[in-house]
C-alpha positions as CSV (number, residue, x, y, z in Angstrom):
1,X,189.4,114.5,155.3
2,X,188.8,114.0,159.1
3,X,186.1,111.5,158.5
4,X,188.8,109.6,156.8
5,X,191.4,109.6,158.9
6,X,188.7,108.6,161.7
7,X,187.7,105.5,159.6
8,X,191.4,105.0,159.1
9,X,191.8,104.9,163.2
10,X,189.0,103.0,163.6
11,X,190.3,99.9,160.9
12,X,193.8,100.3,163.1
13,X,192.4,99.9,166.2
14,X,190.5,96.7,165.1
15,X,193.5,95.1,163.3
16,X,195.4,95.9,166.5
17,X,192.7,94.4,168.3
18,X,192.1,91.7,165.9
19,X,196.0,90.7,166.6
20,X,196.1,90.8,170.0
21,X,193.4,88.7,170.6
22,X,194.7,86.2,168.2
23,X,198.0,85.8,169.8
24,X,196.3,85.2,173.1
25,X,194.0,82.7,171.6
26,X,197.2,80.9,170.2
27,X,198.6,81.4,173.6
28,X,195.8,80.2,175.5
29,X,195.6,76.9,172.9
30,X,199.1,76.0,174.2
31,X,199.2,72.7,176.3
32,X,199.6,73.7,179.7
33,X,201.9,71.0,181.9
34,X,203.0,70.7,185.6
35,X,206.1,68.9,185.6
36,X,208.0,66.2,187.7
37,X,211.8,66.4,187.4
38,X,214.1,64.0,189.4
39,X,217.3,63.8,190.8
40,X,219.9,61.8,189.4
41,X,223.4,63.9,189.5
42,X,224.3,64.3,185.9
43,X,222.1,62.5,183.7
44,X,219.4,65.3,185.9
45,X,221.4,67.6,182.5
46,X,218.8,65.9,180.7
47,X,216.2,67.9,182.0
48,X,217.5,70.9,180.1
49,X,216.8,68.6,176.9
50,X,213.5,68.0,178.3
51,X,212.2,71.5,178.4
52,X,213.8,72.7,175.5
53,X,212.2,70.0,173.3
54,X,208.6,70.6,174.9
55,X,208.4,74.4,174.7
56,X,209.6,73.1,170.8
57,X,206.9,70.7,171.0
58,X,204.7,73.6,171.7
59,X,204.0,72.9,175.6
60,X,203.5,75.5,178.2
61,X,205.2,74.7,181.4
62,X,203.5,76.2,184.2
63,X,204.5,75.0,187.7
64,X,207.9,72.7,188.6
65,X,208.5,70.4,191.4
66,X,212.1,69.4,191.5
67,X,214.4,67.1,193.3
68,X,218.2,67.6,193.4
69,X,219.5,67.9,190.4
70,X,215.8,68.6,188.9
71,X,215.0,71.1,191.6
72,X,218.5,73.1,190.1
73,X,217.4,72.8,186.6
74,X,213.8,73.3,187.3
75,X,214.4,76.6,189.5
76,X,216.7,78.0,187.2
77,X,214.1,77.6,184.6
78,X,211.6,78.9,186.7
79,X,213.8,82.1,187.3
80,X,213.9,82.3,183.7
81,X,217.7,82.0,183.6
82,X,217.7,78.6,181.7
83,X,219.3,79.9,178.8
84,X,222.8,81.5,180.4
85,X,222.8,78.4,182.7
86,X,223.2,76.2,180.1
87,X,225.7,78.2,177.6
88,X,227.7,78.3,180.9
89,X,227.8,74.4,181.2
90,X,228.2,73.6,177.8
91,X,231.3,76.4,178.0
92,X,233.1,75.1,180.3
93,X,236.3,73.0,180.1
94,X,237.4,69.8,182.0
95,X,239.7,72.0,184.1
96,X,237.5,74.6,185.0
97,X,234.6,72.2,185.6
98,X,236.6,70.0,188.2
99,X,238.6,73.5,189.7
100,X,234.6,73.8,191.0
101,X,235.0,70.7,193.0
102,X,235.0,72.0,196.4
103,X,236.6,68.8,198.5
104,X,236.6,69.0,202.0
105,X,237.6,66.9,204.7
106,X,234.6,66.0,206.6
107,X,232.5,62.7,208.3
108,X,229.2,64.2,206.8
109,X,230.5,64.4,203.0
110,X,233.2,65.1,200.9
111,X,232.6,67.9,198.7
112,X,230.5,71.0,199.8
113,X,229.0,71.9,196.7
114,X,228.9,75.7,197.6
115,X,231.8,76.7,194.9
116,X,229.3,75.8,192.3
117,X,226.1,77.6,192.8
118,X,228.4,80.7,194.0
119,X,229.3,80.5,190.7
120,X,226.0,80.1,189.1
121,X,225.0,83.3,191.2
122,X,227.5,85.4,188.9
123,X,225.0,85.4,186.3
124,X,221.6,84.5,187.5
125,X,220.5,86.3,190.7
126,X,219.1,84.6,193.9
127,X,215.2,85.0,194.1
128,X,212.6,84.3,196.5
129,X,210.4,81.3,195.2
130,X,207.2,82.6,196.0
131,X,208.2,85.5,192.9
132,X,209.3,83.4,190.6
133,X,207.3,83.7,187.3
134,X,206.6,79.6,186.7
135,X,205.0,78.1,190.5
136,X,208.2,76.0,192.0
137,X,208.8,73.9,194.4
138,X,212.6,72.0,195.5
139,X,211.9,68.9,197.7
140,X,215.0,67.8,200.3
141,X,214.8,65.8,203.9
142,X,214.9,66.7,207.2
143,X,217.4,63.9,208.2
144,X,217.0,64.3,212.1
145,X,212.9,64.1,212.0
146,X,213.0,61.6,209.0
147,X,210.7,63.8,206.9
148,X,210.1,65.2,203.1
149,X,210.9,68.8,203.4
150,X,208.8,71.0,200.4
151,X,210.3,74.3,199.9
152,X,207.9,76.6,198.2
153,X,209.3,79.9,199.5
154,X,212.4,81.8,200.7
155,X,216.0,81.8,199.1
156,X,215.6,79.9,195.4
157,X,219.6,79.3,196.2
158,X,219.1,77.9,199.5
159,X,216.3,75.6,198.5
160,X,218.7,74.5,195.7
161,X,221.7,73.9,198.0
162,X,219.3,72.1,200.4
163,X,217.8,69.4,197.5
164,X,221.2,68.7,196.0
165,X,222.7,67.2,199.2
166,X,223.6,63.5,198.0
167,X,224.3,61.9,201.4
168,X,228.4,61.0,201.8
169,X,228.8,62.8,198.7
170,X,227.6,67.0,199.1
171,X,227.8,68.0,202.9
172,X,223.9,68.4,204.3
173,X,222.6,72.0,204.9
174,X,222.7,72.8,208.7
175,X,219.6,75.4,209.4
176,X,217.4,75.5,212.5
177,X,219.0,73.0,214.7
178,X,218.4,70.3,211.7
179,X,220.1,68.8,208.4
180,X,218.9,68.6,205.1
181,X,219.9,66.3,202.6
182,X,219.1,65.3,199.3
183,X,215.3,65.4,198.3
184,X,215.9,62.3,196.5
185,X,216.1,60.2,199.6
186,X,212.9,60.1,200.4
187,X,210.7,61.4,197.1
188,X,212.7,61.4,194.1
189,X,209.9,62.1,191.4
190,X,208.0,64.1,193.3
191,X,204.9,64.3,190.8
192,X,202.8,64.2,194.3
193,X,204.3,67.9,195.1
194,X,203.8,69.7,192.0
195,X,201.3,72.4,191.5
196,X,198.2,71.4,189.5
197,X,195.5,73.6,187.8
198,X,192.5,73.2,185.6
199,X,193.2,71.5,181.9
200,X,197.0,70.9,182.6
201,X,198.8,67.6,182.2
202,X,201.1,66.1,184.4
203,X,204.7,65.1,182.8
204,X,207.3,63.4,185.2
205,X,211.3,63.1,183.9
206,X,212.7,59.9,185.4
207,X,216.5,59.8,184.5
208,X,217.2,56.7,187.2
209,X,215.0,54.1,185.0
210,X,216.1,51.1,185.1
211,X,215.5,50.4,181.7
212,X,218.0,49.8,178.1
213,X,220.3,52.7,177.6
214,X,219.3,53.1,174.1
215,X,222.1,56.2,173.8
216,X,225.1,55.3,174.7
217,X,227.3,58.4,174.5
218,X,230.4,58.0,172.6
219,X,234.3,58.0,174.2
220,X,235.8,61.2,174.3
221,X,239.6,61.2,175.1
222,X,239.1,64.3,176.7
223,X,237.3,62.9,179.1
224,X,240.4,60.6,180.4
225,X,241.7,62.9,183.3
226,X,237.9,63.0,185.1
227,X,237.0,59.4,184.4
228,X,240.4,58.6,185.7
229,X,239.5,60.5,188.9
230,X,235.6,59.3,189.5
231,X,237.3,55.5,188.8
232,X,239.7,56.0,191.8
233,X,243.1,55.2,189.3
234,X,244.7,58.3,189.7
235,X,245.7,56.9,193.7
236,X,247.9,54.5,195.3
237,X,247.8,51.3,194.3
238,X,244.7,51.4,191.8
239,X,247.8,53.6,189.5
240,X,248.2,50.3,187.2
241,X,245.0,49.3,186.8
242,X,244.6,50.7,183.7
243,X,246.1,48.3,181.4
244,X,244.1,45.3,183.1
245,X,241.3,43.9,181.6
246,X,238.1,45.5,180.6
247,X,235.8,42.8,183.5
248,X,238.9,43.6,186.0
249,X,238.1,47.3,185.4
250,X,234.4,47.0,185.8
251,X,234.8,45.5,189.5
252,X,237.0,48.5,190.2
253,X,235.5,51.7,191.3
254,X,235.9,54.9,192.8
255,X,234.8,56.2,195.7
256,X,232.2,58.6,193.8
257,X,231.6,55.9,191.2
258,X,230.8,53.5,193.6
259,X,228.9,55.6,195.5
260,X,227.3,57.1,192.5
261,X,226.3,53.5,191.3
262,X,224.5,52.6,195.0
263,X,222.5,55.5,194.7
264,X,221.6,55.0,191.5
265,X,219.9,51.5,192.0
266,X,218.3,52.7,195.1
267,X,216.9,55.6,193.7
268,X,215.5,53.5,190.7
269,X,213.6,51.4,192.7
270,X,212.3,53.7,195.2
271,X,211.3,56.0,191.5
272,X,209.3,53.3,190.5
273,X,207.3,52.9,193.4
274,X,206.9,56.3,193.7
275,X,205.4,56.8,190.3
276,X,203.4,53.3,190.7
277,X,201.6,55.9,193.0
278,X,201.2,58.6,191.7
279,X,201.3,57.9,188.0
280,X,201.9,61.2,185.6
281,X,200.0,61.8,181.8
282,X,203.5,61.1,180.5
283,X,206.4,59.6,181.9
284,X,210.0,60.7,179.8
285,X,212.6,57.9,180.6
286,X,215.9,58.2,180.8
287,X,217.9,54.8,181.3
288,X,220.3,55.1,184.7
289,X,223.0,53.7,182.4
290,X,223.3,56.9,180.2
291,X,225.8,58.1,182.2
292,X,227.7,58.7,186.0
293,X,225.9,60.0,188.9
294,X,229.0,62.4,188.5
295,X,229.5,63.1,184.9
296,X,228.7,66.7,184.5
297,X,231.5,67.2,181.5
298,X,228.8,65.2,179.2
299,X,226.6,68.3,180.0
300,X,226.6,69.0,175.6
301,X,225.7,65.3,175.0
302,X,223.4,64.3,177.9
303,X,220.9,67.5,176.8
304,X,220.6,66.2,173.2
305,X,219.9,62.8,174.8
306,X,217.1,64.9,177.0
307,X,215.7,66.2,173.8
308,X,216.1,62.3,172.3
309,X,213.5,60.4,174.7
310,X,211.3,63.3,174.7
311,X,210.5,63.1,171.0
312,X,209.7,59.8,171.7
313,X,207.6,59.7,174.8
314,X,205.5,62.1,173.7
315,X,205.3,60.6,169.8
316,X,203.7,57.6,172.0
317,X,201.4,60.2,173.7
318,X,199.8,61.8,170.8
319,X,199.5,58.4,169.2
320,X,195.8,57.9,168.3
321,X,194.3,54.4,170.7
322,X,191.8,52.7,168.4
């Protein structure tokens, strides 16, 4: 009897075994990828898209450089808070989404951004970088010594507040006698900082192509207070614009749309250089056009579109060159 239950310990043991090293054989046959995401304001909801359609696609993500926006997305990920970050976004109404639009008067910027990631820090906890469990960096500027800044340790927060800081829009980080603004100004792919290791690939998400918008996201009425706002109609005399034509209302913008717009060709040239450079395995596209600089209440729509030019871009990828 005790021979048998030995021989029945023994076959456990090996199954277990057996199992065990199975799953990390199916582990270790995952792609691994370093990835590139840039800034962009909004359309950098994309991202979200991004990763949830390559850990689908079976990729293992396994070190982040981010730039504004992608430095937020790609640091919550990192923290491994993507998941509550994005219910929250997707939750959240007009009204609640502009009542975290912290204005302030001020000749550096007009909105200090710090409402926001208070808000984020409800639910997902501030970190130190260098314990994070996916390798991170956030990329922002020193704007008094002209430099790219790379932020590889210290407060995850601080390094998010520090890339996000869209010059005359967010109000730039004052720390050791200097300012930091947006990473974007100065690297806003940054597929140069990322952390590389042995058999990984390099993917880079550019959402400031300058390329077809292919997914035009459908008119929502609910979205008429906020676009109302970013257009500038809601003041003085811009009140009765809304009933002139649609190439009238084109030439009219906002102060945020307008400045949303600049950026946005600026950044898509300086993108393209940048990757001209440093070229990644796979470059994911997102066309400028998909959306506002400053149209986070498309959060549900711009991560299927996320999801969208994945599938494709790495369809082309896998594609077989005879």
């Amino acid at each position: 009897m005790k021979q048998l239950l030995s021989i029945l310990a023994m076959i456990l043991v090996l199954s277990a075994s057996t199992s065990l090293q199975a799953q990390e054989n199916s582990d270790n046959s995952k792609q691994k990828v370093a990835l590139a995401l840039s800034c962009g304001g909004a359309r950098g909801i994309t991202h979200i898209g991004v990763i949830r359609e390559l850990e689908k696609q079976g990729y293992e993500i396994n070190s982040i450089a981010g730039t504004s926006m992608g430095a937020l997305v790609g640091g919550i990920y990192a923290s491994g808070n993507l998941d509550a970050y994005e219910e929250w976004l997707c939750s959240l109404s007009i009204m609640e989404m502009l009542n975290l639009v912290d204005f302030t008067i001020s000749t550096q910027g007009i909105i200090k951004a710090d409402k926001v990631l208070k808000e984020i820090q409800k639910f997902i906890p501030d970190q130190k970088i260098e314990n994070l469990p996916i390798k991170f960096v956030a990329i922002t500027t020193d704007l008094k010594k002209g430099e790219e800044v790379v932020i590889s340790e210290g407060s995850l927060f601080e390094a998010i507040r520090s890339s996000i800081s869209i010059p005359l829009v967010f109000t730039p980080v004052s720390k050791n006698d200097t300012l930091y603004v947006d990473g974007g100004v100065l690297n806003p792919v940054p597929t140069n900082r990322v952390f590389r290791q042995k058999g990984d690939i390099l993917i880079a998400v550019d959402v400031n192509s300058n390329i077809q918008n292919q997914y035009p996201i459908p008119h929502n009425p609910e979205w008429g207070y906020p676009e109302q706002l970013l257009s500038g109609k809601l003041y003085g005399s811009q009140k009765n614009q809304s009933n002139s034509n649609s190439a009238n209302r084109k030439q009219k913008m906002g102060y945020l749309n307008l400045t949303g717009e600049t950026l946005s060709l600026m950044i898509s040239q300086i993108s393209k250089l940048t990757l001209d450079i440093n070229p990644p395995d796979i470059l994911i596209e997102v066309s400028r056009h998909t959306s506002g600089m400053f149209d986070f209440y498309k959060a549900t729509e711009l991560i299927e579109i996320g999801k969208k030019v994945t599938i494709e871009s790495l369809a082309k990828f896998k594609k077989p060159i005879y």
